[in-house]
C-alpha positions as a printed NumPy array, in Angstrom:
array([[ 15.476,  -6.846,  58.431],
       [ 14.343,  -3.002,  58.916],
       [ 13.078,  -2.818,  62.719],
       [ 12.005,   1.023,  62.061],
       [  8.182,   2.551,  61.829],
       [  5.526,   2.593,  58.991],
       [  5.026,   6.393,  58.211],
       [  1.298,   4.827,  57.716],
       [  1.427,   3.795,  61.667],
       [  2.411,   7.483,  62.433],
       [ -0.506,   9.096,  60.956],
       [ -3.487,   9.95 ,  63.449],
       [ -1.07 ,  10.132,  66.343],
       [ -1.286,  12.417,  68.688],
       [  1.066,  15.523,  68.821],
       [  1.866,  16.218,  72.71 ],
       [  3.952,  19.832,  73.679],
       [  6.743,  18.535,  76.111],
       [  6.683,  22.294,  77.866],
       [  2.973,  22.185,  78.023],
       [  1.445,  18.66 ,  77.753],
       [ -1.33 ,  20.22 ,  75.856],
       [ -2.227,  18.13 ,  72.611],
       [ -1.494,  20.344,  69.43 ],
       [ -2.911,  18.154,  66.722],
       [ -1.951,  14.717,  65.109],
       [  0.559,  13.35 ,  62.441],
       [ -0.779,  14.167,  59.227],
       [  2.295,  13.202,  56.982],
       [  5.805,  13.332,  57.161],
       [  7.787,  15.661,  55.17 ],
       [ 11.437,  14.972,  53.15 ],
       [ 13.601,  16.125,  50.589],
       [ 14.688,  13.549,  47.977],
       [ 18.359,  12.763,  48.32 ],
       [ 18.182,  12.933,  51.868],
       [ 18.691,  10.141,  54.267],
       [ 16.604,  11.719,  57.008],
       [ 12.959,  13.459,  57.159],
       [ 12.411,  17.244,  57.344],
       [  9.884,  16.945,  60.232],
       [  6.114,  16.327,  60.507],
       [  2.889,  17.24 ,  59.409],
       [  0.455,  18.04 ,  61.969],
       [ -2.998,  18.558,  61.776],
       [ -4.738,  21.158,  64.453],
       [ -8.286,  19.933,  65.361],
       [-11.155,  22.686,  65.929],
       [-13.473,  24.411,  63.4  ],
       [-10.738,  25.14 ,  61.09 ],
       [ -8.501,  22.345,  60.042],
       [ -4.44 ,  23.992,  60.435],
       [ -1.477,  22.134,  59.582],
       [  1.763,  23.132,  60.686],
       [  5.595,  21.899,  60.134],
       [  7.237,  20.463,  62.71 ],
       [ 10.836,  20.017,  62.285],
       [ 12.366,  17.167,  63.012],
       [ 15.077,  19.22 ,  65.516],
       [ 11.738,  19.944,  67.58 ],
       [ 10.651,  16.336,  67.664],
       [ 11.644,  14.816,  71.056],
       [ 10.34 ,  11.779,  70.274],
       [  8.347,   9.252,  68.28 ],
       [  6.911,   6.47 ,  70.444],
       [  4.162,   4.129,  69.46 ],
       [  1.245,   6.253,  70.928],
       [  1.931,   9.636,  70.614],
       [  4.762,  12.457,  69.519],
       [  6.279,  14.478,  71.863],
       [  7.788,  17.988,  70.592],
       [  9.446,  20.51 ,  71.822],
       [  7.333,  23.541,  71.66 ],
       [  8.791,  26.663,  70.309],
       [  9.2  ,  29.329,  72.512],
       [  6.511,  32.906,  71.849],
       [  9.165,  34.943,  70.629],
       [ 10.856,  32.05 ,  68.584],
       [ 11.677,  32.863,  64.605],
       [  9.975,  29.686,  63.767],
       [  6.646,  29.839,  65.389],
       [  5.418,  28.724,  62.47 ],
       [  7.175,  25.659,  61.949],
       [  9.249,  24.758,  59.023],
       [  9.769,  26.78 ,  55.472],
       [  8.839,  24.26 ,  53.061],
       [ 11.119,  24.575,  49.974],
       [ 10.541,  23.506,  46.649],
       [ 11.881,  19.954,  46.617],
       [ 10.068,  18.465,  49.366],
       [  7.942,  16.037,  48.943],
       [  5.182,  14.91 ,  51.775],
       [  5.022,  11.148,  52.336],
       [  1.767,  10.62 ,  50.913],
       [  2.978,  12.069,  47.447],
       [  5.472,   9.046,  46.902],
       [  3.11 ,   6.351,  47.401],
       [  1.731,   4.776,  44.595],
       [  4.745,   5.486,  42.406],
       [  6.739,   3.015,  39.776],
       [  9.957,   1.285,  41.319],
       [ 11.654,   0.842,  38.662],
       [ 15.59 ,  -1.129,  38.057],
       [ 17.628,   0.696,  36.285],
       [ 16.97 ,  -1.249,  32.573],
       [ 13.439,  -0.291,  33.095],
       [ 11.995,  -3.35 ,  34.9  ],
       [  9.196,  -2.766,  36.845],
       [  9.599,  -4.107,  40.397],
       [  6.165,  -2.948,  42.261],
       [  4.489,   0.268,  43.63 ],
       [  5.435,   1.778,  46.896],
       [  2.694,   1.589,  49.259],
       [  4.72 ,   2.766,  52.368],
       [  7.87 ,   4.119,  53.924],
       [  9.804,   2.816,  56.812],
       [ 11.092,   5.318,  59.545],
       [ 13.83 ,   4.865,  62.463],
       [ 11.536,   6.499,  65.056],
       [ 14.485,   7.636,  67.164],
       [ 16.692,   9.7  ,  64.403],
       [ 14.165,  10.075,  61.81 ],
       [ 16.326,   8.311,  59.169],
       [ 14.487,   6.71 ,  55.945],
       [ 15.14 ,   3.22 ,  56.119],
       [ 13.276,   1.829,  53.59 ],
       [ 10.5  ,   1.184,  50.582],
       [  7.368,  -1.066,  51.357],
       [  7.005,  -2.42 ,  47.797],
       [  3.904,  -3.67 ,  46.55 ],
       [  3.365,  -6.502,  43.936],
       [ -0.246,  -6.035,  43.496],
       [ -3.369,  -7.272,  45.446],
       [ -2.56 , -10.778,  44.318],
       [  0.938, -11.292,  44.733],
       [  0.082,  -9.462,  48.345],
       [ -2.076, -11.607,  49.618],
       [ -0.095, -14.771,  48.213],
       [  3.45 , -13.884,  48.81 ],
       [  3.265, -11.176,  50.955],
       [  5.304,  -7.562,  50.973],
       [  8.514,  -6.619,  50.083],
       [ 11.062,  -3.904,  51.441],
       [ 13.934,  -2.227,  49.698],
       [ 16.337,  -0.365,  51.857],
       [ 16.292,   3.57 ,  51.378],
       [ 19.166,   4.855,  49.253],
       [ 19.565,   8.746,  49.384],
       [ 21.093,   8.441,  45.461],
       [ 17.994,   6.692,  44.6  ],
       [ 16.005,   8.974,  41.342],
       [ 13.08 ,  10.04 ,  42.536],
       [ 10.639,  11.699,  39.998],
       [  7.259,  12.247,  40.271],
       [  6.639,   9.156,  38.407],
       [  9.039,   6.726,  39.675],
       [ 11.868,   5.846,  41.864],
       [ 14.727,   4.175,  39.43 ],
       [ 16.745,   2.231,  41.654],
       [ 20.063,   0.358,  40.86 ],
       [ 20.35 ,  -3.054,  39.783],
       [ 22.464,  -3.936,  42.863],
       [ 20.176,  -2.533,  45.005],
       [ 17.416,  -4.616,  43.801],
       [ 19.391,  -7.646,  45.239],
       [ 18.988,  -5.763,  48.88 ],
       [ 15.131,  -6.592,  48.087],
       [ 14.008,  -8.731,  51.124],
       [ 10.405, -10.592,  52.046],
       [  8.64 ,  -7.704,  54.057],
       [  5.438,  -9.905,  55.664],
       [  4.173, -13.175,  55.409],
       [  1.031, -14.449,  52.403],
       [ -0.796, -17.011,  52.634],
       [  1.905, -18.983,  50.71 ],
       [  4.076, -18.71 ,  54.02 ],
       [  1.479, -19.291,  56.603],
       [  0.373, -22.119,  54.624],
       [  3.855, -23.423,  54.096],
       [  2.84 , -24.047,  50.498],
       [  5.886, -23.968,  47.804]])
């Protein structure tokens, strides 16, 4: 079983210099780069008048704890004051949700409705997979470890057929609470 971090659970959470203590915003996504087996950095969100966001990268992030994110704050004369180039290829969390899983013959396994983090290294650990509102509420979620050779297109994510039998029971439905088979 995965013990990492819903990127859902890090949204909202509060972005906390380490040199200052000051609050500079809150998670607003994470970012990654298919083929990767580790995120880019974070999202963050500046609250005032105008809404900012700002990369963080993940060499910055001192830590990920369950009520707030501590970074290391660049320094005023720092090349990346900015935060982090995005490239081309990287995707923000909230862009893969919702996609196809699909097995390799074109079987249709669920939508992704979340993505589970190691909060100490930043590694992708897995796919929450979702079987529709239905099969959710009776049977509960599903997660598929993260493979960095998975295909990610904007449409889908085409996994392998042996990596479908790495597919394990996520949370409980009301099947499982109810003990009914």
């Amino acid at each position: 079983m995965l013990r990492g971090m819903k990127r859902g659970w890090l949204l909202g959470l509060p972005v906390i210099s380490a040199r200052t203590g000051k609050k500079m915003g809150v998670v607003a996504d994470i970012i990654f780069k298919p083929g990767q087996q580790k995120i880019k950095g974070l999202l963050v969100s500046s609250e005032g008048f105008v809404e900012r966001k700002k990369h963080i990268p993940l060499e910055r992030v001192r830590t990920i704890g369950r009520h707030a994110v501590i970074v290391d704050e660049p320094l005023q004369n720092d090349g990346q004051a900015g935060g982090l180039p995005i490239e081309g290829n990287e995707e923000y969390g909230n862009r893969i949700l919702g996609r196809q899983l699909l097995r390799g013959d074109g079987q249709e396994l669920g939508l992704i409705s979340d993505i589970i983090l190691d909060p100490n290294d930043g590694r992708i650990e897995g796919f929450e997979i979702s079987r529709g509102l239905i099969d959710d509420l009776l049977e509960g979620r599903y997660i598929l470890p993260y493979d960095a050779s998975n295909s990610i297109s904007e449409d889908a994510v085409i996994v392998s057929m042996e990596q479908t039998q790495q597919i394990k029971a996520y949370n409980r439905g009301i099947k499982t609470l109810l003990d009914i088979k």
